[in-house]
PAFILUM-210081 format. One record per residue (C-alpha): residue number from 1; x, y, z. Coordinates in steps of 0.1 Angstrom, whole numbers, plus 5000, padded with zeros to 4 digits. Layout:
BEGIN
(rec NUM, (X, Y, Z)),
...
This chain:
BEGIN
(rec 1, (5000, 5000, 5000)),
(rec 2, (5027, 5025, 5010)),
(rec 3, (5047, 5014, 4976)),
(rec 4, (5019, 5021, 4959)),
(rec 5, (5011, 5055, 4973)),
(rec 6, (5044, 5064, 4963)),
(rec 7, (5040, 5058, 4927)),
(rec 8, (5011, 5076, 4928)),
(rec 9, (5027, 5103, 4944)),
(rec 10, (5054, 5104, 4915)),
(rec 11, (5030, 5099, 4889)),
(rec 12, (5014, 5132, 4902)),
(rec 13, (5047, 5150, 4897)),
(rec 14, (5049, 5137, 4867)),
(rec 15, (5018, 5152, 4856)),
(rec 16, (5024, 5187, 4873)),
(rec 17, (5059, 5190, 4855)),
(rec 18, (5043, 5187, 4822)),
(rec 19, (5010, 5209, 4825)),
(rec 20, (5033, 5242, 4819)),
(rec 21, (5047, 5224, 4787)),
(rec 22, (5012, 5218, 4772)),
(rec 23, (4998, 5245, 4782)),
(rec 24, (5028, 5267, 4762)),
(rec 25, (5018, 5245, 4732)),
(rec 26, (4985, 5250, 4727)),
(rec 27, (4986, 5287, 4731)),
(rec 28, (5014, 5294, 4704)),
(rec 29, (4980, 5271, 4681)),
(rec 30, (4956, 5294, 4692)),
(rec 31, (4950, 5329, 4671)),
(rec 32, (4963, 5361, 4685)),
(rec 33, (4940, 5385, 4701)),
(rec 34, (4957, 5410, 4676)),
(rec 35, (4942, 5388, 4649)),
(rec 36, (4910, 5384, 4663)),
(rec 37, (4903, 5417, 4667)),
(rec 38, (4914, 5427, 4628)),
(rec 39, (4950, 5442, 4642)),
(rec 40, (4980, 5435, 4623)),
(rec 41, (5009, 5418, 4644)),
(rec 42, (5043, 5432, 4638)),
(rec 43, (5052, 5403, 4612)),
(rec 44, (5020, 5411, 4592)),
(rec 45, (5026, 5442, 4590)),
(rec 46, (5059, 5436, 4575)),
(rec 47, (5049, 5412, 4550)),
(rec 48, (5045, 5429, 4512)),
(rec 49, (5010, 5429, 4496)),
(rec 50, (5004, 5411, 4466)),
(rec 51, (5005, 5429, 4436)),
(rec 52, (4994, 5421, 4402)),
(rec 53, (5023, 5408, 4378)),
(rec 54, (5035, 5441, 4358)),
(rec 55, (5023, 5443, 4318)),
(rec 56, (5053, 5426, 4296)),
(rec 57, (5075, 5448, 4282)),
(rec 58, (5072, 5460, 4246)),
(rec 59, (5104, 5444, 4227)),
(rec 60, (5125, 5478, 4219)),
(rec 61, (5133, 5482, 4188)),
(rec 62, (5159, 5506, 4171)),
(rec 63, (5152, 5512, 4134)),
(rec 64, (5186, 5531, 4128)),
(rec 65, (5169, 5564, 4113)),
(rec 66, (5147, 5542, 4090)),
(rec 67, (5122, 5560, 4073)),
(rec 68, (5086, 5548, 4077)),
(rec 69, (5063, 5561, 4047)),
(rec 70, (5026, 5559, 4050)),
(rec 71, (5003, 5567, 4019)),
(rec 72, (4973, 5584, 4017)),
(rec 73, (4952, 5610, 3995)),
(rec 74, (4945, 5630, 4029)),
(rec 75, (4971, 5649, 4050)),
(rec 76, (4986, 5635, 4078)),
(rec 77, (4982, 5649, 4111)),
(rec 78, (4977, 5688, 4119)),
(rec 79, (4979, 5709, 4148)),
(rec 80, (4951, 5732, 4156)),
(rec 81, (4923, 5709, 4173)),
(rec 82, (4934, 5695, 4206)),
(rec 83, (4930, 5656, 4187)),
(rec 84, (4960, 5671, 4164)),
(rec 85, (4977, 5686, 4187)),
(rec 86, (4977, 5653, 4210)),
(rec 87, (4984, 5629, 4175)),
(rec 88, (5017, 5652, 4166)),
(rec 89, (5028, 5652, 4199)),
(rec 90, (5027, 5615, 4196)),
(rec 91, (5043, 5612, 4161)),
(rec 92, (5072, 5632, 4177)),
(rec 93, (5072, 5609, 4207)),
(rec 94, (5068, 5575, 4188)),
(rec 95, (5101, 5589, 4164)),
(rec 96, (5121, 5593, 4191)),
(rec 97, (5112, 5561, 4211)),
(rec 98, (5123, 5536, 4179)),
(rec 99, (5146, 5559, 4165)),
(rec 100, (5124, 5564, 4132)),
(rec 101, (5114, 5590, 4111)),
(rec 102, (5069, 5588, 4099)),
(rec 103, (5063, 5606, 4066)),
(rec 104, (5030, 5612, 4052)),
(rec 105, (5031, 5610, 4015)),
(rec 106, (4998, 5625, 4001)),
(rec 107, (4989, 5618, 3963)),
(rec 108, (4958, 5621, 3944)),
(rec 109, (4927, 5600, 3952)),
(rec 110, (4933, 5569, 3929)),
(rec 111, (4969, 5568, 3927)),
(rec 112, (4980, 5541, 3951)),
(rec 113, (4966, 5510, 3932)),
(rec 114, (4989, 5521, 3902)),
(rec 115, (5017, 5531, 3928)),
(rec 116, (5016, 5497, 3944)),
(rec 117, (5020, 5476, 3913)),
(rec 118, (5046, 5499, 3895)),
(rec 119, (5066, 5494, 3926)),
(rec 120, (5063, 5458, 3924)),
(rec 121, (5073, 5451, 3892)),
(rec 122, (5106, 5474, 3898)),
(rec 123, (5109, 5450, 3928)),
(rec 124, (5107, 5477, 3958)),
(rec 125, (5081, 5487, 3977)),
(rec 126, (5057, 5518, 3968)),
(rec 127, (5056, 5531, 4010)),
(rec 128, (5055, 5505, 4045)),
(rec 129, (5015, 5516, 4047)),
(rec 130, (4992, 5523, 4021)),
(rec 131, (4954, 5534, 4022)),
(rec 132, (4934, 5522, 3997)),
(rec 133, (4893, 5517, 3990)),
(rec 134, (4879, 5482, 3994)),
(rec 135, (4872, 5479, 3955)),
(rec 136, (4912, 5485, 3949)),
(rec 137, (4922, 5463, 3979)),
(rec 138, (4906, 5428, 3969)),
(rec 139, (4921, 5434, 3927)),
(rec 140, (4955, 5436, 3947)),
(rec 141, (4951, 5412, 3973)),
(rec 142, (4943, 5389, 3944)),
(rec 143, (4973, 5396, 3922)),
(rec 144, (4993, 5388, 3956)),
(rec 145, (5006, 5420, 3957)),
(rec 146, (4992, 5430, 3999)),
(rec 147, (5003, 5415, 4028)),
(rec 148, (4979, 5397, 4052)),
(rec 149, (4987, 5408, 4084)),
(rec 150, (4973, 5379, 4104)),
(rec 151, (5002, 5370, 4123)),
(rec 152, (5017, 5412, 4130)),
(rec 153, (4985, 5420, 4150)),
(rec 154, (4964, 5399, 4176)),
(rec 155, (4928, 5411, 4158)),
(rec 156, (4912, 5393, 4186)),
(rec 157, (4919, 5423, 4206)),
(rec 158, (4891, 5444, 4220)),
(rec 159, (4905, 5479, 4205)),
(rec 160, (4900, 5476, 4172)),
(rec 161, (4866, 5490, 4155)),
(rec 162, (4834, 5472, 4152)),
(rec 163, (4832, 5448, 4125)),
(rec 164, (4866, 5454, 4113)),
(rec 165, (4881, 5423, 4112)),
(rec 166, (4853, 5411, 4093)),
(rec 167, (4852, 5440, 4069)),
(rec 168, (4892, 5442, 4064)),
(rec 169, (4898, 5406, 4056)),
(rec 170, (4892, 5381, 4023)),
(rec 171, (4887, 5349, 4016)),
(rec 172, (4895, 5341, 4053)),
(rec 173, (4927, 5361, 4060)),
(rec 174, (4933, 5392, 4072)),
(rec 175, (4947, 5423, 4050)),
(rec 176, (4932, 5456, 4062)),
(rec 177, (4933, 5474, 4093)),
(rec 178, (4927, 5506, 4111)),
(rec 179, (4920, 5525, 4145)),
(rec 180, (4889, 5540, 4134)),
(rec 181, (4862, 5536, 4108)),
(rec 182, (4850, 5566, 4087)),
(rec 183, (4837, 5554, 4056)),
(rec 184, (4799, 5554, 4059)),
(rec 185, (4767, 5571, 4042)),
(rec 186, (4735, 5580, 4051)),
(rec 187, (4710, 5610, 4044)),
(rec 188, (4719, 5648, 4050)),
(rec 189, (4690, 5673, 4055)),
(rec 190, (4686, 5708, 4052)),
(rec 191, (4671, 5716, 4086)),
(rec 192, (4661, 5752, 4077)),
(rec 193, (4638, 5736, 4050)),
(rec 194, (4623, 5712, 4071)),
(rec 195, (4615, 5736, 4095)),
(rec 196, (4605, 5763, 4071)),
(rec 197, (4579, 5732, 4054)),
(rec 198, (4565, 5721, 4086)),
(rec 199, (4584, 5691, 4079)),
(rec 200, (4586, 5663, 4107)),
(rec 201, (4622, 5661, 4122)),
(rec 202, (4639, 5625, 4112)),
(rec 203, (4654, 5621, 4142)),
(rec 204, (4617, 5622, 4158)),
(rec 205, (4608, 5595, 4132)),
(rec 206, (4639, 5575, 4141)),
(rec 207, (4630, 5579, 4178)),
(rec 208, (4595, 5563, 4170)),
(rec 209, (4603, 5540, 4145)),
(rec 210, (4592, 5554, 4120)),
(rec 211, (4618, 5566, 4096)),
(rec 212, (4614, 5543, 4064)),
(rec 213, (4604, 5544, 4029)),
(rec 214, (4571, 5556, 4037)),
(rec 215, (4578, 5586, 4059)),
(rec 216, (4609, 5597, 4035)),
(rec 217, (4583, 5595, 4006)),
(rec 218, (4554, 5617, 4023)),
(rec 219, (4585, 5642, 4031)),
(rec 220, (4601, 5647, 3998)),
(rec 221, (4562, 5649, 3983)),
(rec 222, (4560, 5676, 4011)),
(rec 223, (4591, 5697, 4001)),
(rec 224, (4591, 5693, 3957)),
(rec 225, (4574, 5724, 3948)),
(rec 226, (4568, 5755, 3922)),
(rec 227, (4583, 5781, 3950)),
(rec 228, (4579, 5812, 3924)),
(rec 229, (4545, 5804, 3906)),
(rec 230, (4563, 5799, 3870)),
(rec 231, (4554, 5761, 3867)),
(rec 232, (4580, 5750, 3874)),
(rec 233, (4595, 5728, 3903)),
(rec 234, (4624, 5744, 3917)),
(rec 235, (4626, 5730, 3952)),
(rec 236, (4628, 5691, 3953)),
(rec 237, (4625, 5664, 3980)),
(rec 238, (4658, 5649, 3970)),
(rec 239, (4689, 5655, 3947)),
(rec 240, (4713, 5628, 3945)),
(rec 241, (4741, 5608, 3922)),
(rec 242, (4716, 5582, 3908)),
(rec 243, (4746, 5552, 3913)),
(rec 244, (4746, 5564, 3949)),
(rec 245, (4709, 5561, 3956)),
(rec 246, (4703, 5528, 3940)),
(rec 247, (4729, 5513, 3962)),
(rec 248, (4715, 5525, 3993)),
(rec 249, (4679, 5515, 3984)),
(rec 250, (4685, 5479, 3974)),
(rec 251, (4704, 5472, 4004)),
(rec 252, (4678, 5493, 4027)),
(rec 253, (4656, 5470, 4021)),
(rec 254, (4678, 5439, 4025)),
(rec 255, (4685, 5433, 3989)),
(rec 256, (4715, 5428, 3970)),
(rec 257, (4740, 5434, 3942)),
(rec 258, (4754, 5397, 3943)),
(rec 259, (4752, 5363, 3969)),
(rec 260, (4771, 5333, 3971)),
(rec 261, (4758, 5304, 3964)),
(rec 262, (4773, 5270, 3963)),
(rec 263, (4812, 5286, 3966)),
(rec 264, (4802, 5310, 3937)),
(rec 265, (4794, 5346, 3934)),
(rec 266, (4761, 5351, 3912)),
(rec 267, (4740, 5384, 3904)),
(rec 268, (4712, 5389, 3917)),
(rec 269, (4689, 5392, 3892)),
(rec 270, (4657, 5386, 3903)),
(rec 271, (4661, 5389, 3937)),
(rec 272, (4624, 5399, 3954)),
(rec 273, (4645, 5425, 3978)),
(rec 274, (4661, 5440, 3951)),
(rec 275, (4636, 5444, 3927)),
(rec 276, (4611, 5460, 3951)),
(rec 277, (4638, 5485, 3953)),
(rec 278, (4645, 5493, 3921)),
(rec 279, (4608, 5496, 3910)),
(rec 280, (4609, 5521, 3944)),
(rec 281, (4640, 5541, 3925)),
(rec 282, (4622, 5544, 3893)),
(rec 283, (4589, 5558, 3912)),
(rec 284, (4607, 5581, 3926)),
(rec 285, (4618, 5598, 3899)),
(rec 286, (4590, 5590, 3875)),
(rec 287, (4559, 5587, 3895)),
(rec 288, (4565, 5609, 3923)),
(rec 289, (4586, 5631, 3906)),
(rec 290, (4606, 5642, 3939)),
(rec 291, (4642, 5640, 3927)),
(rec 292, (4662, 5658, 3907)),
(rec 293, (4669, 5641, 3875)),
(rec 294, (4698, 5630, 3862)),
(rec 295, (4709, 5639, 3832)),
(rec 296, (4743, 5637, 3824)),
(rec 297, (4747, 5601, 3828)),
(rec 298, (4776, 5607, 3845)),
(rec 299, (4798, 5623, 3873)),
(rec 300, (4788, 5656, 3863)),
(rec 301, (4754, 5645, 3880)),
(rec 302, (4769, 5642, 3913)),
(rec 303, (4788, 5674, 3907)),
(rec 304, (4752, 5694, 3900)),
(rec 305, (4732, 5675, 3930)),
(rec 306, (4758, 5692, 3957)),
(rec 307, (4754, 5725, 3942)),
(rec 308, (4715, 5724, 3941)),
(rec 309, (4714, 5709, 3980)),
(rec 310, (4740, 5738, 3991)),
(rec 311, (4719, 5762, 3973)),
(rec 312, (4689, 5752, 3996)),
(rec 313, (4664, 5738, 3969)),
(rec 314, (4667, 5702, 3980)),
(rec 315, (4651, 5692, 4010)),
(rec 316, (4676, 5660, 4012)),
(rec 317, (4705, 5646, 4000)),
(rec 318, (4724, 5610, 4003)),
(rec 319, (4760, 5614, 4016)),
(rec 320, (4793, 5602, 4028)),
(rec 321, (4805, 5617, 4063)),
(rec 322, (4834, 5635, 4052)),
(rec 323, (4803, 5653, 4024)),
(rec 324, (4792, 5677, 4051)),
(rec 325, (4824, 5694, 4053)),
(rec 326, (4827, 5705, 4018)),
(rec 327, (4797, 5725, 4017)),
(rec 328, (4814, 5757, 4026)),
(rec 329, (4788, 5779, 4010)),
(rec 330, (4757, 5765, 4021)),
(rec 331, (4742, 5788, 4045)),
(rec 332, (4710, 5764, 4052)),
(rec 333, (4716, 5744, 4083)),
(rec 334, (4720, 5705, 4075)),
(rec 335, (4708, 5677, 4098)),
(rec 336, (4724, 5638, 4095)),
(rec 337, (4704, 5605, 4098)),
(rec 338, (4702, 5571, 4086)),
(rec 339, (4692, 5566, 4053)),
(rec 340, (4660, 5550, 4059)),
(rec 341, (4647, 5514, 4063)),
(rec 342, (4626, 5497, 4034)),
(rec 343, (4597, 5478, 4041)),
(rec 344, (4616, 5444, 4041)),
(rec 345, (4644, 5455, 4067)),
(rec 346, (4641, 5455, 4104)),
(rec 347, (4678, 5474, 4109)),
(rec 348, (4694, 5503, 4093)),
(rec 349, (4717, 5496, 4066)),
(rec 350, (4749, 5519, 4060)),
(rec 351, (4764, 5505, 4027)),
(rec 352, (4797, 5521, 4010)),
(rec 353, (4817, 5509, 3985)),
(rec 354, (4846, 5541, 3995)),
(rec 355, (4859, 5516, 4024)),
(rec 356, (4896, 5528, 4034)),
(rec 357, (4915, 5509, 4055)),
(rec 358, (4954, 5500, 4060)),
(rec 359, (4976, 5479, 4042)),
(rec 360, (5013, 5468, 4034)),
(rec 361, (5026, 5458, 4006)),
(rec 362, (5037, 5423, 3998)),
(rec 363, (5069, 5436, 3998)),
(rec 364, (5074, 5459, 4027)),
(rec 365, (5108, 5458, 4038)),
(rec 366, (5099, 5460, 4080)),
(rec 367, (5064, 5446, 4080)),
(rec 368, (5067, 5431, 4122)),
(rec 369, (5080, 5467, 4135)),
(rec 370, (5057, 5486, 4111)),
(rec 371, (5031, 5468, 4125)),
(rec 372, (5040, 5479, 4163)),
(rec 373, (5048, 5513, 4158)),
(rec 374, (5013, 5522, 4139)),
(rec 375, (5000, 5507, 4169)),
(rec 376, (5018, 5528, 4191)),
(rec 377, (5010, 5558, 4170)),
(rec 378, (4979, 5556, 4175)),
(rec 379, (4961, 5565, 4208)),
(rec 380, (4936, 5537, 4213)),
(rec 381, (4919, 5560, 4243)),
(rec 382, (4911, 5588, 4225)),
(rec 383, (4893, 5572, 4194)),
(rec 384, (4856, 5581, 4198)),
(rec 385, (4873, 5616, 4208)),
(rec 386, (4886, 5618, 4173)),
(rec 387, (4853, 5604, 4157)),
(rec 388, (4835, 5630, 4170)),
(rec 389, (4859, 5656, 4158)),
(rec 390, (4854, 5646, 4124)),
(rec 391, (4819, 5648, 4128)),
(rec 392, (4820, 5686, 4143)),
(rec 393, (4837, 5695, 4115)),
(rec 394, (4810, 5687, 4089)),
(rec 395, (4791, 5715, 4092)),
(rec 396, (4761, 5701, 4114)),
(rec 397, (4728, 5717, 4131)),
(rec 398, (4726, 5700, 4161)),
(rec 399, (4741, 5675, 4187)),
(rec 400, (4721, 5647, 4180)),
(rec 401, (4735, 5648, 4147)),
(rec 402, (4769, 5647, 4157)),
(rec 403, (4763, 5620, 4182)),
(rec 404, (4745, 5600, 4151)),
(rec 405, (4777, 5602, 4133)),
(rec 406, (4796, 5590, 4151)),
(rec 407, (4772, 5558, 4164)),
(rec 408, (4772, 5550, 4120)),
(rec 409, (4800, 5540, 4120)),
(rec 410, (4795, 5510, 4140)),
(rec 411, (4768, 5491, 4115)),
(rec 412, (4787, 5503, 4084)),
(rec 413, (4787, 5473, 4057)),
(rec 414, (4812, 5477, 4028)),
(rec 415, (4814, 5460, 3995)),
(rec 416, (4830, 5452, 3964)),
(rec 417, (4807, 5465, 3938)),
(rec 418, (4820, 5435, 3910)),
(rec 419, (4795, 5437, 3889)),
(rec 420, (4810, 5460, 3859)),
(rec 421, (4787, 5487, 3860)),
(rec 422, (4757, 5466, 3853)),
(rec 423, (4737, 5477, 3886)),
(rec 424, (4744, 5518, 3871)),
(rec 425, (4733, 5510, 3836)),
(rec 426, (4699, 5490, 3850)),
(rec 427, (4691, 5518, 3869)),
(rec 428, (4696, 5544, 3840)),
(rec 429, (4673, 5519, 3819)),
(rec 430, (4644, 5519, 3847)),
(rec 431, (4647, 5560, 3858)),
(rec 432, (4653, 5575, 3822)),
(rec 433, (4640, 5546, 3800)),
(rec 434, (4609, 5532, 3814)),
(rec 435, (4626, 5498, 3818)),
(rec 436, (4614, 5475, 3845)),
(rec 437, (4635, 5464, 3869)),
(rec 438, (4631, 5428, 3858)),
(rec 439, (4638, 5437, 3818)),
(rec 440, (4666, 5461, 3832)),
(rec 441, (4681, 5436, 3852)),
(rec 442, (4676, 5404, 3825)),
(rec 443, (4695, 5430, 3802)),
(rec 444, (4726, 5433, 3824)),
(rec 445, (4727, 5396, 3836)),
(rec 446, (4755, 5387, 3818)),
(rec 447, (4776, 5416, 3817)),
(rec 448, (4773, 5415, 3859)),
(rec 449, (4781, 5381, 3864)),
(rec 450, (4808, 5380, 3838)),
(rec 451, (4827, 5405, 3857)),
(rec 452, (4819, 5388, 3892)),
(rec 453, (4835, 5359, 3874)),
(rec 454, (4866, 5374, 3863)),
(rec 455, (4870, 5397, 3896)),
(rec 456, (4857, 5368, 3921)),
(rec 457, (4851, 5331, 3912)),
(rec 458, (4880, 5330, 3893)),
(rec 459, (4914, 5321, 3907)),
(rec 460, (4945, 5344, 3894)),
């Protein structure tokens, strides 16, 4: 009994000895009060926040005083507008950074298809960029003579324009690029006019719904009249470049010049769409009598329609954006919408066939770092700002046409008008010869798809 109250007596020292010892442990597992509480313990405090991984590097690149020549019909650009200002600043900047030199080398409208081609037969490239309209692009892409670009840019990247990818590329690869679009149509109005004729604002129309082929029809009825009393009309509901209008009808109303069909391009001849159109076109002129005819069968047509909108005895006109601008003498205030919807489209079309975008030669000597200093030039965050500068410069009533401007640009639907002037001479046929748009059109066939055939279904 007394040996074993001594073991028990140990055993309880034993137990006492180590209490202190567990007791340390489990404190140093349990959370500080600093912790609990939300305070930071000296260590924390030490101990660097995570921060996100820096942006790679741009690759520098030194191009030894190399001379980067871009070519255009337009200037370059010019100080005086705080988007100028800003996009010299950066030229200047961008030279410096890859030790280059940018020249703008302006030439006639035209000129650069012949340019490219000259240069290539003398074996050098014509410039490192180019600008040239969709309808010279794809003969060149064809002859080999551009450059697709698919592997110089990443065109999955969110900065580039609406659509662009789609509207700068052919026969799946990519050739044309830009930072912003500008080629797109739609109608001009003179505003004084409508006001003047009690005339319903478009933009009210578009806000309801209701600008289409209808309410542009009761307008121009509206605004062609004998001002004077002599018997004769002198102020019309529309002036326009016939080509022009019959392009922007057919497709208004979902129609067509051309589909494919089974891997081949074919006219569209008797296309419901486009025939509705077309007998709409020859109405106009013929039924209605609200447009000013054409007469010359040629440009001199388009020449005459600016001068009689300027002059303020056309109620509306069909226009590029850049159209606006040129009407220095027209003291009329002029609105900009949409041209409007036919009765078998649910959208609003913006068709052009003046589509300018970028490109390089086949032969450029520095394609990679051409293709990473234009992007560099360009300042991706001040885009819309520059949009919308072009559009205050066109000579515009209001701000909602401004603000219309610039939103066209983002349903804009270019094309290669291959047809050989068949469309143009059917329309001539139905407005000044009584043709119908199915005997215009029958008349043309071959002609149209002939030349979609040479400039489209068939291989170089």
């Amino acid at each position: 009994m007394k040996q074993m109250k001594v073991v028990m007596l140990f055993l309880l020292a034993l137990v006492l000895i180590a209490a202190p010892a567990c007791s340390k442990t489990e404190e140093s597992e349990t959370p500080p009060a600093a912790e609990q509480t939300g305070e930071q313990t000296e260590a924390e405090s030490q101990t660097p926040e995570e921060e996100e991984p820096p942006a790679p590097e741009v690759p520098a690149i030194d191009m030894n005083g190399y001379t980067i020549k871009m070519v255009h019909w337009i200037d370059g650009p010019q100080e005086g507008t705080q988007e100028g200002d800003l996009a010299v600043a950066r030229e200047k900047e961008i030279e410096e950074k890859y030790n280059v030199n940018i020249e703008w080398v302006k030439v006639p409208w035209g000129e650069p298809p012949t340019m490219i081609t000259n240069a290539a037969l003398a074996g050098e490239p014509v410039a490192d960029l180019v600008a040239l309209d969709l309808y010279h692009a794809i003969p060149l892409i064809r002859q080999g003579l551009l450059l697709p670009v698919d592997d110089l840019f990443d065109m999955n990247d969110p900065k580039w324009p609406v659509n662009m990818k789609e509207n700068g590329s052919f026969e799946g690869k990519q050739y044309g690029f830009t930072d912003k679009i500008t080629g797109s149509t739609g109608l001009y109005y003179n505003k004084t006019l409508f006001e003047r004729e009690g005339l319903p604002d478009p933009h009210d129309l578009i806000e309801q719904d209701k600008w289409n082929w209808d309410s542009f029809l009761d307008i121009a009825k509206r605004a062609t009249k004998d001002t004077d009393g002599d018997g004769v009309v002198d102020q019309w509901g529309m002036t326009t470049y016939l080509g022009n209008l019959t392009r922007l009808l057919v497709y208004s109303n979902n129609g067509n010049y051309y589909e494919l069909k089974d891997g081949k391009y074919v006219f569209s001849h008797d296309n419901p769409n486009t025939l509705e159109a077309l007998r709409f076109l020859g109405d106009l002129f013929n039924v209605h009598k609200v447009v000013l005819p054409n007469t010359h069968n040629s440009f001199d047509d388009y020449t005459e329609s600016q001068t009689v909108f300027s002059s303020g005895k056309a109620a509306m006109i069909n226009g590029e954006l850049w159209e606006g601008a040129e009407r220095k003498d027209m003291t009329d205030e002029q609105g900009f919408v949409y041209f409007p919807k036919g009765p078998k489209a649910t959208e609003y079309s913006n068709t052009i066939e003046n589509f300018v975008l970028w490109y390089m030669p086949a032969n450029a000597k520095h394609p990679k770092e051409t293709a990473q200093i234009w992007q560099d030039l360009v300042l991706w965050d001040r885009v819309e700002n520059a949009k919308r500068e072009d559009a205050e410069k066109q000579r515009l009533a209001d701000e909602k046409d401004v603000e219309l401007m610039v939103k066209i640009t983002d349903i804009v639907t270019p094309f290669f008008n291959a047809t050989g002037g068949a469309v143009g001479d059917a329309a001539w046929g139905i407005v000044n010869n009584g043709e119908t748009p199915e005997a215009a059109l029958e008349r043309v066939k071959q002609v149209a798809q002939d030349s979609l055939d040479q400039n489209l279904n068939t291989k170089p």
